[in-house]
N, C-alpha and C positions, 0 to 999 in steps of 0.2 A: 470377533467374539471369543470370551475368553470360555470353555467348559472347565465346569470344575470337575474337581479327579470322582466325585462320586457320579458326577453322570458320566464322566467316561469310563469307569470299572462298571457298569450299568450298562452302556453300549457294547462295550467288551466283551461282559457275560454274554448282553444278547446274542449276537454276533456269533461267538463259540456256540450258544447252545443250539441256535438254530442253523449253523453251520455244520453242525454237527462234529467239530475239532474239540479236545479234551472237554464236553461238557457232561457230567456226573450224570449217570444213567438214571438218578432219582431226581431231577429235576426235569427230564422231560419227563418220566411220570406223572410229573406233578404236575407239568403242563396238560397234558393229553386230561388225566384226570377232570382241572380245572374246564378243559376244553369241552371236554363232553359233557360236564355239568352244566354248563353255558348254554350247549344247545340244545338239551333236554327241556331248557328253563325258557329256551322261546315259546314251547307250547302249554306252558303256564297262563292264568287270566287272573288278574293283567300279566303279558308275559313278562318273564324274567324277575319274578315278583321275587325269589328264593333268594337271589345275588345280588339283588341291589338293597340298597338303603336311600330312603329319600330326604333330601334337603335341600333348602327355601333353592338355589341353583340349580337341582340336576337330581338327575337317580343314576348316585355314586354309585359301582359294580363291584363285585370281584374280581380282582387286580390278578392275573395270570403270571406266573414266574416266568423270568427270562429274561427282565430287562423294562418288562414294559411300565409304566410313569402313571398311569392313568386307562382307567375304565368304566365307562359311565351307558345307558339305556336311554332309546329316544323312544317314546310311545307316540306316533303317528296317529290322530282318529282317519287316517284316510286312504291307509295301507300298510302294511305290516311293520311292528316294531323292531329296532335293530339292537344290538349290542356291539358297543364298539369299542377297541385298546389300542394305543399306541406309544410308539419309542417313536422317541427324538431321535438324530442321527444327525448331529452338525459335523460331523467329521468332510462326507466327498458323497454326491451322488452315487459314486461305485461301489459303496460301503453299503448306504440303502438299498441299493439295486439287490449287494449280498445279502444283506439282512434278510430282506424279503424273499427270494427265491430259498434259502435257507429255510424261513419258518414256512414257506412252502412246502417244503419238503418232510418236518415236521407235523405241517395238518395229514400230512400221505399217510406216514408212521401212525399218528395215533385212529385215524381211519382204516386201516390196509388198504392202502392207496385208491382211495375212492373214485367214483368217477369227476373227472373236472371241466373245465371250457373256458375260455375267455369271451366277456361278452364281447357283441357284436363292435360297438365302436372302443373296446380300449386298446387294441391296436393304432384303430383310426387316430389317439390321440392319445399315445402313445404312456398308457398310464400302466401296463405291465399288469395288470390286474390278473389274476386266475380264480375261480368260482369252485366251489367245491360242493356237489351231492354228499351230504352223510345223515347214516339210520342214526336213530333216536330211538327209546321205547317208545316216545309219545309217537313217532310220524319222521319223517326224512326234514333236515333243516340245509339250510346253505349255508357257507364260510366261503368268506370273500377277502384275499389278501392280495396288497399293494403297495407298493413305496409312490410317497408322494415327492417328485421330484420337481426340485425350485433352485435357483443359485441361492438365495435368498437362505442360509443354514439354521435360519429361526427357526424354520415352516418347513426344514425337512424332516421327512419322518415317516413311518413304516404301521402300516393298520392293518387291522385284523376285525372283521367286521361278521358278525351272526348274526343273519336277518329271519327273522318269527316269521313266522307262516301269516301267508295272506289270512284276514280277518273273515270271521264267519258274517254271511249277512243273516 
């Protein structure tokens, strides 16, 4: 598969930014900004009502700096709504692996280094996931970052996921 040079100066960025090597100190503002906007907006009703825009497919989001292609809101009636962005990474598994532990490192920063965990099974299977506690005015939200790894360099790719607080009954 051939990338073209805009998604790889698009990886590149990411990669830098959330590696934290030459990446301009006003664009992780931007990020963290965007980020805490993000999860403020989970405890919106409907959540994330602020950042999305809805059409006939999906509730398009606010698209976060750094690389990431796409950011879209799933509303669940049957458990809390998520917010989800991801970057492509067709380059090497070891690249997503960086990516991701990188914009890890990232949610730490714009958090001061919150409390984190991995859940129970993503060791078991082997998905590198780490979960992140962070305050909100509204209430404490989660941030959940992971590379999704495949040989398959269609489908690889690095997420960042804000999941809304469980629903009131």
């Amino acid at each position: 598969m051939t990338v073209p040079a805009s998604a790889s100066a698009s990886i590149l960025m990411g990669i830098a930014l959330f590696s934290g090597h030459a990446a301009p100190a006003s664009q992780a503002t931007d990020f963290c900004a965007g980020l805490q906007r993000i999860a403020t907006a989970s405890f919106e009703t409907p959540a994330f009502k602020s950042v999305v825009r809805e059409t006939p497919a999906r509730l398009e989001g606010l698209v976060l700096p750094g690389g990431f292609e796409r950011c879209s809101a799933t509303r669940l009636s049957t458990s809390a709504s998520t917010y989800g962005c991801s970057i492509a990474v067709p380059t090497s598994e070891e690249e997503a692996i960086a990516l991701s532990e990188g914009l890890k490192g990232l949610v730490k920063k714009c958090y001061n280094d919150p409390l984190s965990y991995e859940p129970g099974l993503a060791d078991q299977y082997g998905t590198r996931q780490t979960n992140f506690t962070v305050p909100t005015p509204a209430g404490t939200a989660e941030i959940a970052v992971y590379p999704r790894l495949t040989s398959n360099a269609e489908y690889r790719t690095v997420h960042l996921i804000v999941l809304g607080p469980e629903p009131k009954e």
